[in-house]
PDBQT receptor file of N, H, CA, C and O in Angstrom, charges set to zero:
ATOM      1  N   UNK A   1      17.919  15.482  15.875  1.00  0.00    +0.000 N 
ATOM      2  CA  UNK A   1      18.437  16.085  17.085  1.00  0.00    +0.000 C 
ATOM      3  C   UNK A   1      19.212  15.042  17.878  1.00  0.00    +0.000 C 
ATOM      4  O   UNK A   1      19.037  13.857  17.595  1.00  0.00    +0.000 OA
ATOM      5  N   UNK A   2      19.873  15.314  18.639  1.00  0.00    +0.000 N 
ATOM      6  H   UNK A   2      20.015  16.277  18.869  1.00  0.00    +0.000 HD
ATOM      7  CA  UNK A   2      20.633  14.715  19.345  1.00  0.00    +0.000 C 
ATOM      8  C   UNK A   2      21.345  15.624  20.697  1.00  0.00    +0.000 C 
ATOM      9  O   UNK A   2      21.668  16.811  20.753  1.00  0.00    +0.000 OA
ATOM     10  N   UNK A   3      21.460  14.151  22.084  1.00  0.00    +0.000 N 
ATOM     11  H   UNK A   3      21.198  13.187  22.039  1.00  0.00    +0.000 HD
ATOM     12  CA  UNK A   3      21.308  14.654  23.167  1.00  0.00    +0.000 C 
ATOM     13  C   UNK A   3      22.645  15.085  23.124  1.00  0.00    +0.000 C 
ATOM     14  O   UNK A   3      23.352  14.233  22.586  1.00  0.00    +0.000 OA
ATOM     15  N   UNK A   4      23.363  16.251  23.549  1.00  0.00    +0.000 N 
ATOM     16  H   UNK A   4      22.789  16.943  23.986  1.00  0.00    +0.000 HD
ATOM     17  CA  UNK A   4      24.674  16.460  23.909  1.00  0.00    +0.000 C 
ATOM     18  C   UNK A   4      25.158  15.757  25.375  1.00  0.00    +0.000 C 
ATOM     19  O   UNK A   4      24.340  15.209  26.114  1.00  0.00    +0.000 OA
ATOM     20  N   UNK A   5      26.235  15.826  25.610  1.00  0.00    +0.000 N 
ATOM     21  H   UNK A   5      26.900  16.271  25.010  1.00  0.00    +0.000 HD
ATOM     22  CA  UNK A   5      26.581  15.288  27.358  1.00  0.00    +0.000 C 
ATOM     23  C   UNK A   5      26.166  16.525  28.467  1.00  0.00    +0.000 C 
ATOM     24  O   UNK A   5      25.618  16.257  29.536  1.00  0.00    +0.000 OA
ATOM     25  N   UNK A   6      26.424  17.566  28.156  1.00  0.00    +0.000 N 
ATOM     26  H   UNK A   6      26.870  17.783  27.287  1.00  0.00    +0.000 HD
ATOM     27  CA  UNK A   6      25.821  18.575  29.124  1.00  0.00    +0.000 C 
ATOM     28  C   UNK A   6      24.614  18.717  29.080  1.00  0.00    +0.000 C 
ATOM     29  O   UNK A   6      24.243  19.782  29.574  1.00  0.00    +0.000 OA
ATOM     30  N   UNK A   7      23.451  17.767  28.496  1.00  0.00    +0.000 N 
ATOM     31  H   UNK A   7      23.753  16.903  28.094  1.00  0.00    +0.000 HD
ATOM     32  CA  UNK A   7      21.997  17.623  28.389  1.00  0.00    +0.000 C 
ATOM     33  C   UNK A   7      21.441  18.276  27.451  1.00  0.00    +0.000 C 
ATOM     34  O   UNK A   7      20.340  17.928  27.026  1.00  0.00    +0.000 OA
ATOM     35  N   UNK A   8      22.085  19.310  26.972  1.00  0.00    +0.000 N 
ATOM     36  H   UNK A   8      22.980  19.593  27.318  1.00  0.00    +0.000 HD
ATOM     37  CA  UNK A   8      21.366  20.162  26.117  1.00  0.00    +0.000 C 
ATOM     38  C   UNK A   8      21.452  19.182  24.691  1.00  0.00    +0.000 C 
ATOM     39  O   UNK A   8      22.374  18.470  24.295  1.00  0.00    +0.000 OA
ATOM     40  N   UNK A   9      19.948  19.486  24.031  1.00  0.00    +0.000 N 
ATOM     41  H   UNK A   9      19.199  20.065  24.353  1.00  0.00    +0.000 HD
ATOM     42  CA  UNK A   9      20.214  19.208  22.416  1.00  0.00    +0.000 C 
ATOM     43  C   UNK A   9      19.852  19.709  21.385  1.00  0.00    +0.000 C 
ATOM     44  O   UNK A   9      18.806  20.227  20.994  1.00  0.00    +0.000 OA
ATOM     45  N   UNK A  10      21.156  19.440  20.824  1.00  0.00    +0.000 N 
ATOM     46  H   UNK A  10      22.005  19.019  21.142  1.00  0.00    +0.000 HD
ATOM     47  CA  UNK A  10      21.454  19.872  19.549  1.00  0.00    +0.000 C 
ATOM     48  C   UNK A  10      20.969  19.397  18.207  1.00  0.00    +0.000 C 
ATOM     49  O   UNK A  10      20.353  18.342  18.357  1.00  0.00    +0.000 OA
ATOM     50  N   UNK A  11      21.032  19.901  16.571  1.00  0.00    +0.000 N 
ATOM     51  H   UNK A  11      21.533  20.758  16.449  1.00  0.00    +0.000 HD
ATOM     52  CA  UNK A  11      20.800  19.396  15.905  1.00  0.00    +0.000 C 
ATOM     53  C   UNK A  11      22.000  18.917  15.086  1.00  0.00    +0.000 C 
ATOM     54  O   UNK A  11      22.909  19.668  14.733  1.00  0.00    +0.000 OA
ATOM     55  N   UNK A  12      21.933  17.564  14.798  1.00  0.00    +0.000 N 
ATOM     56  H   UNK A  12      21.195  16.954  15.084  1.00  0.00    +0.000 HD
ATOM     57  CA  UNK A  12      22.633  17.049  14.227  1.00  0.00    +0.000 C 
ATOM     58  C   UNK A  12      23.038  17.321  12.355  1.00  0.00    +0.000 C 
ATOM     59  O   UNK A  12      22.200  16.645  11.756  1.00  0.00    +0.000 OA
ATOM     60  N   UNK A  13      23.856  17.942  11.442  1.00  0.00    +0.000 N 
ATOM     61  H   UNK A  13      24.536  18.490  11.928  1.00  0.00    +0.000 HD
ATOM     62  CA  UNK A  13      23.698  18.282  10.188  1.00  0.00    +0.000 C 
ATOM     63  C   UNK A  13      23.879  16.946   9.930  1.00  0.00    +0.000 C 
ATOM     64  O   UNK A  13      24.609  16.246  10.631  1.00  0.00    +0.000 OA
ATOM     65  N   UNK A  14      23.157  16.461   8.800  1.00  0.00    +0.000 N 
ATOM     66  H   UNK A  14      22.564  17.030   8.230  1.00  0.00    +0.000 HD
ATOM     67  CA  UNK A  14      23.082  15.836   7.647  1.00  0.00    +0.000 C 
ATOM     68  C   UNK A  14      22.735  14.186   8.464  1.00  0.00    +0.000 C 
ATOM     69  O   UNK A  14      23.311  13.169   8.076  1.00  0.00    +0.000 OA
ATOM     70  N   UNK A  15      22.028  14.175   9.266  1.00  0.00    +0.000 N 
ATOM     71  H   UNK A  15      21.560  15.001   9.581  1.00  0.00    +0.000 HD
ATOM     72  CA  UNK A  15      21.258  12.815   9.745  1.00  0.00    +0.000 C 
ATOM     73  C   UNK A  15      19.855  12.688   9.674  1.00  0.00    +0.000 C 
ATOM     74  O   UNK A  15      19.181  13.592  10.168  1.00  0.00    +0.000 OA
ATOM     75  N   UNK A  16      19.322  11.768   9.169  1.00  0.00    +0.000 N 
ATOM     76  H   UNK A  16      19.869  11.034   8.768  1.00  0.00    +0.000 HD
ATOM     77  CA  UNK A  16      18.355  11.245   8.908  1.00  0.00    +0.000 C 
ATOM     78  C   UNK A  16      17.578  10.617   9.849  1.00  0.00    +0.000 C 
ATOM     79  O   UNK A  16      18.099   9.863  10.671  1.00  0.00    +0.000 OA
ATOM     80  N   UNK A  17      16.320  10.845   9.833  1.00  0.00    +0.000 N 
ATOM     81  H   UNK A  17      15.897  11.458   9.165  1.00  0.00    +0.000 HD
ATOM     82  CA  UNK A  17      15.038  10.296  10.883  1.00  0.00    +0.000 C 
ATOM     83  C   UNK A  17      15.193   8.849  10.380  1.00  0.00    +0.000 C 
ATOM     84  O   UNK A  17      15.682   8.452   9.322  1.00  0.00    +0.000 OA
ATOM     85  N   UNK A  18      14.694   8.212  11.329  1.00  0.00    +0.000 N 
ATOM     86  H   UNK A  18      14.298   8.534  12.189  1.00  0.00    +0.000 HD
ATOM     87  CA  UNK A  18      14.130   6.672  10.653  1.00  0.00    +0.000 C 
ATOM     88  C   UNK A  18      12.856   6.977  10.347  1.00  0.00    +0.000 C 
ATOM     89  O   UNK A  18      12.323   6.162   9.595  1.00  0.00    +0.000 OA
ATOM     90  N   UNK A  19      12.241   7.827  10.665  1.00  0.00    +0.000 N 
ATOM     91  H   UNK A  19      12.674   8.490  11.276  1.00  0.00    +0.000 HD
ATOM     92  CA  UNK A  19      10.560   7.891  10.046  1.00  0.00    +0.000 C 
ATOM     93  C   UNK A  19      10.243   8.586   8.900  1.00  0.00    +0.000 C 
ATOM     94  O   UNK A  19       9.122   8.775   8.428  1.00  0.00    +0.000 OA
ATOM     95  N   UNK A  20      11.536   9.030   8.401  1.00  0.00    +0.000 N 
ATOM     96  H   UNK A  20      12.446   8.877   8.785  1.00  0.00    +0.000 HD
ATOM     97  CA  UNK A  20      11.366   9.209   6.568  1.00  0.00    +0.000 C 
ATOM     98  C   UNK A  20      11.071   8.928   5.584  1.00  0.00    +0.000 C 
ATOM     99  O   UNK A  20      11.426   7.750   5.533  1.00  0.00    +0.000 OA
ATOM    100  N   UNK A  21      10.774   9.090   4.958  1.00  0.00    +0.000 N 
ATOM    101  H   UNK A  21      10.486  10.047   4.999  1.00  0.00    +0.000 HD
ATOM    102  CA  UNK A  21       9.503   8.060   4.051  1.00  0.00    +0.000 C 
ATOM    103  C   UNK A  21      10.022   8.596   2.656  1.00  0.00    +0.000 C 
ATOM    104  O   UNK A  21      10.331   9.771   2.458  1.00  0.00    +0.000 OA
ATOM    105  N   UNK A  22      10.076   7.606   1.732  1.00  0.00    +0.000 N 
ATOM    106  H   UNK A  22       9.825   6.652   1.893  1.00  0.00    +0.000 HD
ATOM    107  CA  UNK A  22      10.453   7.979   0.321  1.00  0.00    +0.000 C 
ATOM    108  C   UNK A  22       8.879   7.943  -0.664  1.00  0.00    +0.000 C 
ATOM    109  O   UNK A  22       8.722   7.049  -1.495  1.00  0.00    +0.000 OA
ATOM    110  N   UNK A  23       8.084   8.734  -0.495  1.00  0.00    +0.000 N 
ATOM    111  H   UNK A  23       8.211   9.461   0.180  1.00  0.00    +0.000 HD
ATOM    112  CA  UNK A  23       7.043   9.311  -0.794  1.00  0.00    +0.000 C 
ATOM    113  C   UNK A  23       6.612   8.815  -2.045  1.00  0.00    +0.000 C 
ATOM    114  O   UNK A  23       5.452   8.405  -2.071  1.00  0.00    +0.000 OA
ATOM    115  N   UNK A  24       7.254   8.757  -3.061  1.00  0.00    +0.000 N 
ATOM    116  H   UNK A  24       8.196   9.091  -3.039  1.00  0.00    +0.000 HD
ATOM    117  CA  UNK A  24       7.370   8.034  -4.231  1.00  0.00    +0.000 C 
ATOM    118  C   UNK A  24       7.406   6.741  -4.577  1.00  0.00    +0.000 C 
ATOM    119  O   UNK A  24       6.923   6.213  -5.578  1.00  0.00    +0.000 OA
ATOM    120  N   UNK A  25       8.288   6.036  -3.280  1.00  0.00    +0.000 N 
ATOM    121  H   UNK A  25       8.680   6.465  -2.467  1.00  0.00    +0.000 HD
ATOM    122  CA  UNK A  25       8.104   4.595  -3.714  1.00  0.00    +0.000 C 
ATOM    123  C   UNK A  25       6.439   4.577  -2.628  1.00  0.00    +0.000 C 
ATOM    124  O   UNK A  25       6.233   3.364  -2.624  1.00  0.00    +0.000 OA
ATOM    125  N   UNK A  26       5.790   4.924  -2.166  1.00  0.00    +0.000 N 
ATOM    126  H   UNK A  26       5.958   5.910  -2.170  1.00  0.00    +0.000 HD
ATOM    127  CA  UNK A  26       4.889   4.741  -1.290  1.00  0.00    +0.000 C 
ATOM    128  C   UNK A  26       3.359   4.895  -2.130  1.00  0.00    +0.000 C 
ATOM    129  O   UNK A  26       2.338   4.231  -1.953  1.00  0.00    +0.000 OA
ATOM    130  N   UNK A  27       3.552   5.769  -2.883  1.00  0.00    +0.000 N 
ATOM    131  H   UNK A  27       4.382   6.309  -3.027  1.00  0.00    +0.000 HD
ATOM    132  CA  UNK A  27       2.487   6.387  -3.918  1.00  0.00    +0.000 C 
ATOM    133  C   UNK A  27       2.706   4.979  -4.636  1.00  0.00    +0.000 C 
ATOM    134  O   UNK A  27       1.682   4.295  -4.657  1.00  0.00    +0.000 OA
ATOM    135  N   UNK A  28       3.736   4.453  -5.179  1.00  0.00    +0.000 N 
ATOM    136  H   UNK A  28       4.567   5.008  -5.162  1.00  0.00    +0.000 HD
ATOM    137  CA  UNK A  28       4.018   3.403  -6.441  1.00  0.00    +0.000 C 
ATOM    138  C   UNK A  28       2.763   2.121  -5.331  1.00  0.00    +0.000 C 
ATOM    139  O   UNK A  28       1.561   1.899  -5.477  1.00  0.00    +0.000 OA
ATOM    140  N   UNK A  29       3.482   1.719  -4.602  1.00  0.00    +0.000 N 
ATOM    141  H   UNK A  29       4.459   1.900  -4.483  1.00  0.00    +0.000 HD
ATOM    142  CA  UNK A  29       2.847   0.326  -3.717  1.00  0.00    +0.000 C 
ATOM    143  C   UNK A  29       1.360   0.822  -3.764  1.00  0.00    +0.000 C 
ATOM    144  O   UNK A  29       0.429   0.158  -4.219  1.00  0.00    +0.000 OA
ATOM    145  N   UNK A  30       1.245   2.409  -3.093  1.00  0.00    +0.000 N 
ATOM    146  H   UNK A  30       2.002   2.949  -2.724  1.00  0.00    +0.000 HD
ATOM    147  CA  UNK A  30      -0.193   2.401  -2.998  1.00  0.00    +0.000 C 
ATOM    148  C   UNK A  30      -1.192   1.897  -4.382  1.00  0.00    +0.000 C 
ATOM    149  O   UNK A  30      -2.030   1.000  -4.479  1.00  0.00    +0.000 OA
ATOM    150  N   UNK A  31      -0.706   2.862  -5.317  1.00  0.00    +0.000 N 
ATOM    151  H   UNK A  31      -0.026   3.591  -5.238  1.00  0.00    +0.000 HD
ATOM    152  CA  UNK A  31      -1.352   2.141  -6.741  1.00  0.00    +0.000 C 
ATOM    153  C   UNK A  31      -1.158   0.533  -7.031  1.00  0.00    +0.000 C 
ATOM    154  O   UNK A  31      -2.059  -0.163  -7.499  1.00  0.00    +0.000 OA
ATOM    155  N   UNK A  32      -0.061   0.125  -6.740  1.00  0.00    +0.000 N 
ATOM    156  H   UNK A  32       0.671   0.690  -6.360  1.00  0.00    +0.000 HD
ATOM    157  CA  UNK A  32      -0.232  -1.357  -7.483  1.00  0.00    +0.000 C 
ATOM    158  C   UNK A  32      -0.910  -1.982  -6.767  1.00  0.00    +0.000 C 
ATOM    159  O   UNK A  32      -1.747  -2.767  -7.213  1.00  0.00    +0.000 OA
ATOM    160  N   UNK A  33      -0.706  -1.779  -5.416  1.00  0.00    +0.000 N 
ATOM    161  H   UNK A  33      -0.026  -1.142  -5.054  1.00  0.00    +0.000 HD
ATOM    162  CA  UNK A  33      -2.167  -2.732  -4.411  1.00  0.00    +0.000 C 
ATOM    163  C   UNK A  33      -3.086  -2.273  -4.747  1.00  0.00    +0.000 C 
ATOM    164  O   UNK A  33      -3.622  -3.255  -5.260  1.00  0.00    +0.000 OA
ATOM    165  N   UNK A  34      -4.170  -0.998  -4.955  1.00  0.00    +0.000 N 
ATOM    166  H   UNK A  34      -3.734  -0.200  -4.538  1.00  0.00    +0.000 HD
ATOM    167  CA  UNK A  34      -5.447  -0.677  -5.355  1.00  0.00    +0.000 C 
ATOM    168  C   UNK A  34      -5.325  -1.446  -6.493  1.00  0.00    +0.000 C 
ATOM    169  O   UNK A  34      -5.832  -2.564  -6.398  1.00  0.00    +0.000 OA
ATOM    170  N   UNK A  35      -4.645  -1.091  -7.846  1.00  0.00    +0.000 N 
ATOM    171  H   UNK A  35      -4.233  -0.183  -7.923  1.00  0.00    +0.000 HD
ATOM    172  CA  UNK A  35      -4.674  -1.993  -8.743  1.00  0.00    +0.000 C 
ATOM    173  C   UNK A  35      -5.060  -3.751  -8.489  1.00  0.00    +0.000 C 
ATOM    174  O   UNK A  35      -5.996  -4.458  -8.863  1.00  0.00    +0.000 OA
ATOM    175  N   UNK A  36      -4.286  -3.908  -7.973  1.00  0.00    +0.000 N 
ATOM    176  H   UNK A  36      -3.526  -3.333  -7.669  1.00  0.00    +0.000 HD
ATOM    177  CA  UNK A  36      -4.600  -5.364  -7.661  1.00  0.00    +0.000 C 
ATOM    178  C   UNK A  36      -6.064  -5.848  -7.159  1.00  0.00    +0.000 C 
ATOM    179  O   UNK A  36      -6.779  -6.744  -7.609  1.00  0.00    +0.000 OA
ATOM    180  N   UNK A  37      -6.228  -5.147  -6.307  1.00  0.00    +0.000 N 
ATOM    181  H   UNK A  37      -5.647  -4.420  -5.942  1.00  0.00    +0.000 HD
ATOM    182  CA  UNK A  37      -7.650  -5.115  -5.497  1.00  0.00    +0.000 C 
ATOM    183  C   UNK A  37      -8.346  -4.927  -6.473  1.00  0.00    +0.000 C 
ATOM    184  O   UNK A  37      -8.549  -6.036  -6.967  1.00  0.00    +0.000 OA
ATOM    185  N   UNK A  38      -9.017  -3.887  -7.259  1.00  0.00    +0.000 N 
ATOM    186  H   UNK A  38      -8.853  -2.985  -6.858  1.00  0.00    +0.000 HD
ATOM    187  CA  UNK A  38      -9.951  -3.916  -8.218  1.00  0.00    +0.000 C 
ATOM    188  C   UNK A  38      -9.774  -5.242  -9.433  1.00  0.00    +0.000 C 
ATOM    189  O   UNK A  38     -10.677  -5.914  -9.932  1.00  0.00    +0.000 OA
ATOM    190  N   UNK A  39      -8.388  -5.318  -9.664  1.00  0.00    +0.000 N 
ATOM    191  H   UNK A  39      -7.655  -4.772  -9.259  1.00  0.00    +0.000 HD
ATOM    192  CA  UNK A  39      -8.699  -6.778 -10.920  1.00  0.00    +0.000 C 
ATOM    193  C   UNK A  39      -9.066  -8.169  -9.749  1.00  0.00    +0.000 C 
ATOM    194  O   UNK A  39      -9.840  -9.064 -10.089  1.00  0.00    +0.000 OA
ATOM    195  N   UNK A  40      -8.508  -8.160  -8.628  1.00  0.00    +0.000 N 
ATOM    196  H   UNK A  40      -7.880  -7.433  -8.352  1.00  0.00    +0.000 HD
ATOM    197  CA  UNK A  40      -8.900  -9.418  -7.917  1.00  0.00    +0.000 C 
ATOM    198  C   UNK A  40     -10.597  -9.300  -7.566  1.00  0.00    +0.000 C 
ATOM    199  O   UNK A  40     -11.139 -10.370  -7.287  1.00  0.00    +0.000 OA
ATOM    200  N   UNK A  41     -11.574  -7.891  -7.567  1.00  0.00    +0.000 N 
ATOM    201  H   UNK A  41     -11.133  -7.022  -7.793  1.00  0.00    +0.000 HD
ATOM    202  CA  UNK A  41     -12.527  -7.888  -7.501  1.00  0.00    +0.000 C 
ATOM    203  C   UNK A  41     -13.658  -8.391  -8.960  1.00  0.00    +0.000 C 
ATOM    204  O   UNK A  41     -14.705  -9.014  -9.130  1.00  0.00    +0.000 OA
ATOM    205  N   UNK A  42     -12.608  -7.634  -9.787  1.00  0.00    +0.000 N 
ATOM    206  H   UNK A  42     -11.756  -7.128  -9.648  1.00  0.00    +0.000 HD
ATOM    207  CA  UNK A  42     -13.142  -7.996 -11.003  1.00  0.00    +0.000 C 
ATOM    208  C   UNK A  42     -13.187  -9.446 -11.362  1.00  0.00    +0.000 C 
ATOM    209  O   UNK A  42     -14.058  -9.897 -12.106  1.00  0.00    +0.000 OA
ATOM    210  N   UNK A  43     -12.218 -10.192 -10.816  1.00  0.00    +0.000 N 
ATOM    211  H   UNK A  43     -11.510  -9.826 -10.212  1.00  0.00    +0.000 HD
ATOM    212  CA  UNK A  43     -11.998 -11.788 -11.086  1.00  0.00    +0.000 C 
ATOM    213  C   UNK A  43     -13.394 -12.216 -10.354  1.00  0.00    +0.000 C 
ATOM    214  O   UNK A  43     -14.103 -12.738 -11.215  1.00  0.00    +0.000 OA
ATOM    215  N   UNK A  44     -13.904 -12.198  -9.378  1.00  0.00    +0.000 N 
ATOM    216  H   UNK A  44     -13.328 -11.774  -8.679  1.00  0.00    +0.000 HD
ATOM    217  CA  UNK A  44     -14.793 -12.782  -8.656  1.00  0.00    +0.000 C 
ATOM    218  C   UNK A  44     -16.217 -12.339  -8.617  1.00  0.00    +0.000 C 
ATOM    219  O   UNK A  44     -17.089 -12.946  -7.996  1.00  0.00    +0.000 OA
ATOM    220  N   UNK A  45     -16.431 -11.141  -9.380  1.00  0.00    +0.000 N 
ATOM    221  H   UNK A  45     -15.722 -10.647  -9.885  1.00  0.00    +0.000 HD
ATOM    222  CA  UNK A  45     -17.227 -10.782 -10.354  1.00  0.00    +0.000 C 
ATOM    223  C   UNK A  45     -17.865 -11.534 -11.786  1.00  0.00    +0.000 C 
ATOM    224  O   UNK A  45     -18.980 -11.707 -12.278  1.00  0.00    +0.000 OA
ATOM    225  N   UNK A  46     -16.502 -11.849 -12.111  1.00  0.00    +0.000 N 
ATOM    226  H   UNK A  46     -15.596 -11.709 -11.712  1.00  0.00    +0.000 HD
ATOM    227  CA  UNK A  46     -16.960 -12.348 -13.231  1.00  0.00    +0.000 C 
ATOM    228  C   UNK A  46     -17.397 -14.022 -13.002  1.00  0.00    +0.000 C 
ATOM    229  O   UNK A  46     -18.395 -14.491 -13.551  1.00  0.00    +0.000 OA
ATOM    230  N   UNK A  47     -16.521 -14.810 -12.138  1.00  0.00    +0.000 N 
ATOM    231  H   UNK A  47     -15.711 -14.429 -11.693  1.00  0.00    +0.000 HD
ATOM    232  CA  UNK A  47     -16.775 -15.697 -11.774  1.00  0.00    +0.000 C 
ATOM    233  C   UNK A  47     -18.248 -15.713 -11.086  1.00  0.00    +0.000 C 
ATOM    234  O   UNK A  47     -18.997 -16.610 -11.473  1.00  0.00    +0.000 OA
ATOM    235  N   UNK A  48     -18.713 -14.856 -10.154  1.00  0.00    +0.000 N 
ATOM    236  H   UNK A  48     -18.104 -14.128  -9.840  1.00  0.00    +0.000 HD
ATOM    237  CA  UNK A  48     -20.047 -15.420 -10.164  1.00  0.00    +0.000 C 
ATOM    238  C   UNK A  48     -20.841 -15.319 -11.265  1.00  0.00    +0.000 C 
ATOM    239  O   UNK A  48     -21.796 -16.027 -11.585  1.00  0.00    +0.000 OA
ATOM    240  N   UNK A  49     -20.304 -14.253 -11.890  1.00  0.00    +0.000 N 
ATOM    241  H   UNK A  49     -19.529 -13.678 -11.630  1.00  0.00    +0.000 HD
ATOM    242  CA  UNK A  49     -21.534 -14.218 -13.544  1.00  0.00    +0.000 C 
ATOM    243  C   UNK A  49     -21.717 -15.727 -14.083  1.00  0.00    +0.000 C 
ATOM    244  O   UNK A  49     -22.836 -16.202 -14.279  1.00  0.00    +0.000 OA
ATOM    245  N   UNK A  50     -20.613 -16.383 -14.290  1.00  0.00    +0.000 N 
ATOM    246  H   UNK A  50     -19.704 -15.997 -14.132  1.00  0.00    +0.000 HD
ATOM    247  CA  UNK A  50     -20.422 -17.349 -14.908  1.00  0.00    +0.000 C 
ATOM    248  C   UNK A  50     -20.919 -18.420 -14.124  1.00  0.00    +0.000 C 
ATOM    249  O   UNK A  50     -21.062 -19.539 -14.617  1.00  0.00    +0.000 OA
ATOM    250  N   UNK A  51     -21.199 -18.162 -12.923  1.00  0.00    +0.000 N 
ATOM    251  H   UNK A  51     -21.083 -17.253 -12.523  1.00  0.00    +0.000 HD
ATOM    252  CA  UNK A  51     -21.639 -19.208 -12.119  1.00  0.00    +0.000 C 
ATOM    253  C   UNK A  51     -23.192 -19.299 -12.426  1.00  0.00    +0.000 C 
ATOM    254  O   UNK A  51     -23.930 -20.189 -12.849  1.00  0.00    +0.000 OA
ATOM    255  N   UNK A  52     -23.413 -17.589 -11.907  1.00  0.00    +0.000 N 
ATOM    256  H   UNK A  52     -22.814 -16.865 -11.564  1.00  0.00    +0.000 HD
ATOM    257  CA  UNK A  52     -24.970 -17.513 -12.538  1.00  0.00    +0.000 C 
ATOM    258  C   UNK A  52     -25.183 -18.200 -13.961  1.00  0.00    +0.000 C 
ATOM    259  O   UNK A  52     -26.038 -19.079 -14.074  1.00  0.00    +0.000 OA
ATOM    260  N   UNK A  53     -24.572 -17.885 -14.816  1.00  0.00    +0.000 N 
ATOM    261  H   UNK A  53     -23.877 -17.171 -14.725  1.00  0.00    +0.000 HD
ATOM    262  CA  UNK A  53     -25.003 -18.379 -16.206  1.00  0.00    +0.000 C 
ATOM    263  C   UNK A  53     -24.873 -20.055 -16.226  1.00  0.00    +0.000 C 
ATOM    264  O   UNK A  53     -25.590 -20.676 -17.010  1.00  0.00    +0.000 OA
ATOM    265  N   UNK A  54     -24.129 -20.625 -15.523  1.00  0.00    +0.000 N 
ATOM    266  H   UNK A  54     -23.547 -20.120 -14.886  1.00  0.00    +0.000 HD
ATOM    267  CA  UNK A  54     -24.287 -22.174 -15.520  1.00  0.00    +0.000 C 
ATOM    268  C   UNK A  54     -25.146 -22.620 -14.665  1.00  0.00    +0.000 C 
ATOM    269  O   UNK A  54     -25.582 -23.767 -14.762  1.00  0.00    +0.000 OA
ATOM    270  N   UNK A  55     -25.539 -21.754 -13.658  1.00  0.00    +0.000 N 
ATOM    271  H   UNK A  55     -25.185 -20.822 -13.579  1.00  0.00    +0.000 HD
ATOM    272  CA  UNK A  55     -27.388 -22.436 -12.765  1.00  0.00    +0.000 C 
ATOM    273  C   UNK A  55     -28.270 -21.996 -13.510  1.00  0.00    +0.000 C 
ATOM    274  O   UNK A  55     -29.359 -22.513 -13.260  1.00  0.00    +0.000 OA
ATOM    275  N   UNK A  56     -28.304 -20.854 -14.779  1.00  0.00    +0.000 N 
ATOM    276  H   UNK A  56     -27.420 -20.433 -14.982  1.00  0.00    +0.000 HD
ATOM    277  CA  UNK A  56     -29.593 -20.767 -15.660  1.00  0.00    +0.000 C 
ATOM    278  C   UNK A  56     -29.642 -21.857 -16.553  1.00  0.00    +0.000 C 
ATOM    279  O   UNK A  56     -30.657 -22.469 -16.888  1.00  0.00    +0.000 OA
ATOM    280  N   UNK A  57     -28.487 -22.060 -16.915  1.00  0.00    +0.000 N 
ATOM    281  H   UNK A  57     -27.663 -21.564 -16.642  1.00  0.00    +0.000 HD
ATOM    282  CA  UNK A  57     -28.095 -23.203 -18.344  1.00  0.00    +0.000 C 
ATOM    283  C   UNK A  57     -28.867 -24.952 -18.145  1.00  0.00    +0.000 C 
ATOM    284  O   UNK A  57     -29.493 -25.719 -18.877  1.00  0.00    +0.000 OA
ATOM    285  N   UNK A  58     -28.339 -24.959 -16.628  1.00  0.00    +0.000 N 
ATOM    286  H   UNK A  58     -27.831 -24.336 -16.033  1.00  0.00    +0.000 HD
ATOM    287  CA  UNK A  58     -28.368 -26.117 -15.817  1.00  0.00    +0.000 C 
ATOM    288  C   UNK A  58     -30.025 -26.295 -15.581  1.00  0.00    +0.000 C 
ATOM    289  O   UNK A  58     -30.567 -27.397 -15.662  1.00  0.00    +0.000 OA
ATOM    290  N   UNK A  59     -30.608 -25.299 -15.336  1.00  0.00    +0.000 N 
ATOM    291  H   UNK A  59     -30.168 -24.404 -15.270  1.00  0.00    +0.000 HD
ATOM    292  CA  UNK A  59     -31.488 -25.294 -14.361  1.00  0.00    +0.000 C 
ATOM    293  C   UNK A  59     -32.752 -25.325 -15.794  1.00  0.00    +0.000 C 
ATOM    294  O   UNK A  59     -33.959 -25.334 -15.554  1.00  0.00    +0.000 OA
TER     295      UNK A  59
């Protein structure tokens, strides 16, 4: 929309919001960050396993 000079407003054809969202690339980011998050969980997972298993080894 857009303000006319006599105050009234109108809609503008073929202009674009800035709060448009390309839905698709948004879904993509959302997955590769969850992705990420679960293997960076999995990394520190396994690392304490391995930690555990070298204070049984040790100990």
């Amino acid at each position: 929309m857009s303000q006319q000079t006599d105050g009234t407003i109108g809609i503008k054809q073929g202009a674009l919001e800035m709060s448009n969202v390309d839905l698709t690339d948004e879904m993509a980011e959302l997955i590769s960050t969850q992705r990420l998050f679960q293997s960076q969980g999995r990394a520190i997972s396994y690392a304490d396993d391995m930690m555990g298993l070298v204070n049984t080894i040790k100990g």
